[in-house]
KOLNULO-414615 format. One line per 5 residues: number of its first residue (from 0); their letters; for each residue z, x, y of N, C-alpha, C, O, CB. Coordinates in steps of 0.02 Angstrom, whole numbers, plus 50000, padded with zeros to 5 digits. Each point is the difference from the previous one (the first is absolute). Glycine has a CB too. Layout:
BEGIN
NUM) a) Z,X,Y,Z,X,Y,Z,X,Y,Z,X,Y,Z,X,Y ~ ...
***
This chain:
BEGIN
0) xxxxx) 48011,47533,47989,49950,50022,50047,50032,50001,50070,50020,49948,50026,49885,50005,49902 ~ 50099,50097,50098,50021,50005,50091,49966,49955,50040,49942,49981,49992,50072,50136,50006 ~ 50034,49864,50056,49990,49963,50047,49917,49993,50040,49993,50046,50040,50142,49984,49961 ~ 49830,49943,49997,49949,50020,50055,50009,50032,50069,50049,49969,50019,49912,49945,49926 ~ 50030,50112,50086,50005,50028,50055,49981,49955,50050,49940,49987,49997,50046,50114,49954
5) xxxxx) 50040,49874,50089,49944,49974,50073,50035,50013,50062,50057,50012,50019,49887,49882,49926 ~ 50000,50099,50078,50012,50042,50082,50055,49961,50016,50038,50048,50005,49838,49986,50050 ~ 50161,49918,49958,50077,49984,50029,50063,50050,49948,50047,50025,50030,49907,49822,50010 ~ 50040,50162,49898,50030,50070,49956,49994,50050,50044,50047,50019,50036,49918,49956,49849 ~ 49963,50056,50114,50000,50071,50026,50021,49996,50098,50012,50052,50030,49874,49987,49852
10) xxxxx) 50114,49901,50147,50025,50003,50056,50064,50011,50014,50019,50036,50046,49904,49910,49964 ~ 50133,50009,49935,50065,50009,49991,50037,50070,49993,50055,50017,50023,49917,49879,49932 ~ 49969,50150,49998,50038,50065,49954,49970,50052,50077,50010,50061,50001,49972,49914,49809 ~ 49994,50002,50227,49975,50055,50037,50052,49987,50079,50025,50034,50044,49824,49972,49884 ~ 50146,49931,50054,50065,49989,50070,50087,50025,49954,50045,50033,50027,49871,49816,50053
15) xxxxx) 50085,50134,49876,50046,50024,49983,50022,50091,50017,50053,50023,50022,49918,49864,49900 ~ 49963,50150,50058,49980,50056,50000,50021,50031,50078,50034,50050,50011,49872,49916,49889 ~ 50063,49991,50147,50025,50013,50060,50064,50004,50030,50029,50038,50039,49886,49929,49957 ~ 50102,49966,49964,50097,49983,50000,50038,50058,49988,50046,50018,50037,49948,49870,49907 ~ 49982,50150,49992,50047,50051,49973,49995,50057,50022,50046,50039,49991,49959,49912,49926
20) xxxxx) 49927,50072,50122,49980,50059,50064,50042,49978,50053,50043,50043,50010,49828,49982,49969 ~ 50137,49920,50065,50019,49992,50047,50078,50021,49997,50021,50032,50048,49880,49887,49973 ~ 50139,50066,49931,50082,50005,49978,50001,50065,49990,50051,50029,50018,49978,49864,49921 ~ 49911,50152,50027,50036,50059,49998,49994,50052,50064,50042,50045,50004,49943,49935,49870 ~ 49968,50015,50170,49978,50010,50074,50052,49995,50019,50038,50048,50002,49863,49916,50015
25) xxxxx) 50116,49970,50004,50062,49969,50045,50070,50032,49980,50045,50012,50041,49892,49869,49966 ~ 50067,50128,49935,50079,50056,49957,49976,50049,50020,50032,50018,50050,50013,49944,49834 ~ 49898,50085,50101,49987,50076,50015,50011,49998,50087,50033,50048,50019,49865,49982,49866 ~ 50085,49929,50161,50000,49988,50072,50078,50013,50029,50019,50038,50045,49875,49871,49941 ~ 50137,50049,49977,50067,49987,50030,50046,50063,49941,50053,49974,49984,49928,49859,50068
30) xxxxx) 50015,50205,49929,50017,50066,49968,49996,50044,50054,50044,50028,50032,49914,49950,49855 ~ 49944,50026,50120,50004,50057,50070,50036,49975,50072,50027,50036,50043,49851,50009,49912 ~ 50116,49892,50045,50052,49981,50100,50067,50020,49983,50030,50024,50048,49915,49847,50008 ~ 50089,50126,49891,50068,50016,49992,50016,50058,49983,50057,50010,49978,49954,49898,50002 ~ 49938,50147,50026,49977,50082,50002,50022,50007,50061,50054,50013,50026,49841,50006,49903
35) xxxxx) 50049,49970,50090,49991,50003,50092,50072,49976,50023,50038,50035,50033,49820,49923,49984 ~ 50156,49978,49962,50060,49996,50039,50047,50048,49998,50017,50032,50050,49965,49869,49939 ~ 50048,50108,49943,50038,50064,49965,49984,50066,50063,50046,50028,50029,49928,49929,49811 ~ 49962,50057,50172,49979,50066,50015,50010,49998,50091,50015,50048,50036,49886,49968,49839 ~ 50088,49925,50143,50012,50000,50045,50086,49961,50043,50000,49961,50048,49854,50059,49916
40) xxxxx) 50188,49997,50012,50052,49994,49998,50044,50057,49977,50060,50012,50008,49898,49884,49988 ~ 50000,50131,49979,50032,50074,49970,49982,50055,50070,50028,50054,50013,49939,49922,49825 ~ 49992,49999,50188,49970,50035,50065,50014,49978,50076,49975,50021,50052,49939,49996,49866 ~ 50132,49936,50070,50018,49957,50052,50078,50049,50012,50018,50018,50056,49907,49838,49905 ~ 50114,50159,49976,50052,50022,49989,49983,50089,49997,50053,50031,50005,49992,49840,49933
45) xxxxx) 49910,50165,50057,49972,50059,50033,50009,50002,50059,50045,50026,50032,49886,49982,49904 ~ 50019,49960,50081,50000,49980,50096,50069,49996,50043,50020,50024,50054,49879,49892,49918 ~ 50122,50051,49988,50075,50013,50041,50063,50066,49985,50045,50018,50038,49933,49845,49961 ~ 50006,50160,49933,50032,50052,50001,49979,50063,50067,50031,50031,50042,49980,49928,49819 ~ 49911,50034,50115,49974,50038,50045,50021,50010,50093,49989,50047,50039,49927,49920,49857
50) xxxxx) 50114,49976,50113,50021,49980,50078,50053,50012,49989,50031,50009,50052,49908,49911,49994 ~ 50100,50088,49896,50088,50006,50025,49996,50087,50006,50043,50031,50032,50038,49845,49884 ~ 49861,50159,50047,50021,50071,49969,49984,50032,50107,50040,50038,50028,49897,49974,49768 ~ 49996,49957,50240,49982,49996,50038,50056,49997,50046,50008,50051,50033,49897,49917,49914 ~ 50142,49976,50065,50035,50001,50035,50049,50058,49988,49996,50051,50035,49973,49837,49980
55) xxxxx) 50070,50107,49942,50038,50066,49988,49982,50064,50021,50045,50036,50021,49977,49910,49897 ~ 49893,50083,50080,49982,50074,50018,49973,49985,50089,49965,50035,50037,49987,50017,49810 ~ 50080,49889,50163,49977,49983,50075,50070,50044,50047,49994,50013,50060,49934,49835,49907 ~ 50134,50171,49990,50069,50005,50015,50026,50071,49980,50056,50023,50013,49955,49850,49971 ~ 49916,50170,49966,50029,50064,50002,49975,50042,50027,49942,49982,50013,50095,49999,49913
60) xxxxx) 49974,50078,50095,49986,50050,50021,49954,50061,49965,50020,50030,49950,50078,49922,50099 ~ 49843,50063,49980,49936,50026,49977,50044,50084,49988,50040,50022,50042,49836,49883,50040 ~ 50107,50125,49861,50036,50064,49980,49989,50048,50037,50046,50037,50018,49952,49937,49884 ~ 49945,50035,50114,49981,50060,50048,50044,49974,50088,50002,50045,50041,49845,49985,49875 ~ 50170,49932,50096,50050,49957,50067,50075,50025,49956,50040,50037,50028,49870,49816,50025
65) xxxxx) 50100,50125,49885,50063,50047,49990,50019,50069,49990,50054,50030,50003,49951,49885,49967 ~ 49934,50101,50017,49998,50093,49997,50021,50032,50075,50052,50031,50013,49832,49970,49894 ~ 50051,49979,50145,50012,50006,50058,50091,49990,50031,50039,50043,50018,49818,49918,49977 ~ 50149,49982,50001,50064,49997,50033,50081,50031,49968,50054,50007,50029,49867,49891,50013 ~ 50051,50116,49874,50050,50058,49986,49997,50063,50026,50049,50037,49999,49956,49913,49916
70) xxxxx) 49941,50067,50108,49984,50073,50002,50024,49998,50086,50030,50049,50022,49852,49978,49867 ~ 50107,49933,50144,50037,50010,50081,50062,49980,49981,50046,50034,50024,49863,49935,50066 ~ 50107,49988,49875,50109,49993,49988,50015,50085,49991,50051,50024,50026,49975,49832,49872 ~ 49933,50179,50068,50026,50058,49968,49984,50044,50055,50038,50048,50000,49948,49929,49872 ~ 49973,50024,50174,50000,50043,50069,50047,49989,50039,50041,50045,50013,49857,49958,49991
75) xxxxx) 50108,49915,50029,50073,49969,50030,50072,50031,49961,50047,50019,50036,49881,49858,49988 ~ 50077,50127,49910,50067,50013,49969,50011,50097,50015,50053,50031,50006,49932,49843,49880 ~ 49936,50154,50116,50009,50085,49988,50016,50004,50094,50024,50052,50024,49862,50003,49841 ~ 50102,49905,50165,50006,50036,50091,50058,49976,50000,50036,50040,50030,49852,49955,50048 ~ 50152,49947,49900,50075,49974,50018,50047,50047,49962,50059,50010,50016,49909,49859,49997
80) xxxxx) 50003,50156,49941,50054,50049,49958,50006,50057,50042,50055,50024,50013,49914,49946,49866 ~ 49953,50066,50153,49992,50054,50070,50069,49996,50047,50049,50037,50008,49807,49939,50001 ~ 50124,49972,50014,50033,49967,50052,50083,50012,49978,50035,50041,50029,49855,49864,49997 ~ 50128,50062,49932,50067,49995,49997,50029,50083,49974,50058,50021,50005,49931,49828,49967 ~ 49956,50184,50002,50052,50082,50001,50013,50019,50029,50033,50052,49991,49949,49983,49965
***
């Protein structure tokens, strides 16, 4: 015949119950912070690519500024060629 039941039993199996919610919470919890961390570290290392690519186009020259100043080299080069016949 099974145990009788009494309320200090069913207090035990229900704190237990809680025990084994709380552990898997606390594992599912610290899964997602080490997401986040992952994700945000992966974005930390974005961020800075982003500033080096930044600095670099801080140092070149806008295409339509190189169009322009080929096209007067090539006026300067057609009057010096004038000049020197």
């Amino acid at each position: 015949m099974p145990d009788k039941l009494t309320i200090d039993n069913l207090g035990s199996m229900i704190n237990q119950g809680f025990n084994d919610m709380t552990e898997t919470i606390n594992s599912q919890f610290s899964q997602v912070d080490k997401r986040f961390n992952d994700v945000e570290n992966r974005l930390g290392t974005l961020e800075q690519g982003q500033e080096e690519i930044k600095l670099r186009l801080q140092n070149v020259a806008y295409r339509f500024e190189v169009e322009e100043l080929k096209e007067r080299i090539n006026e300067l080069e057609k009057r010096l060629n004038a000049l020197s016949a």
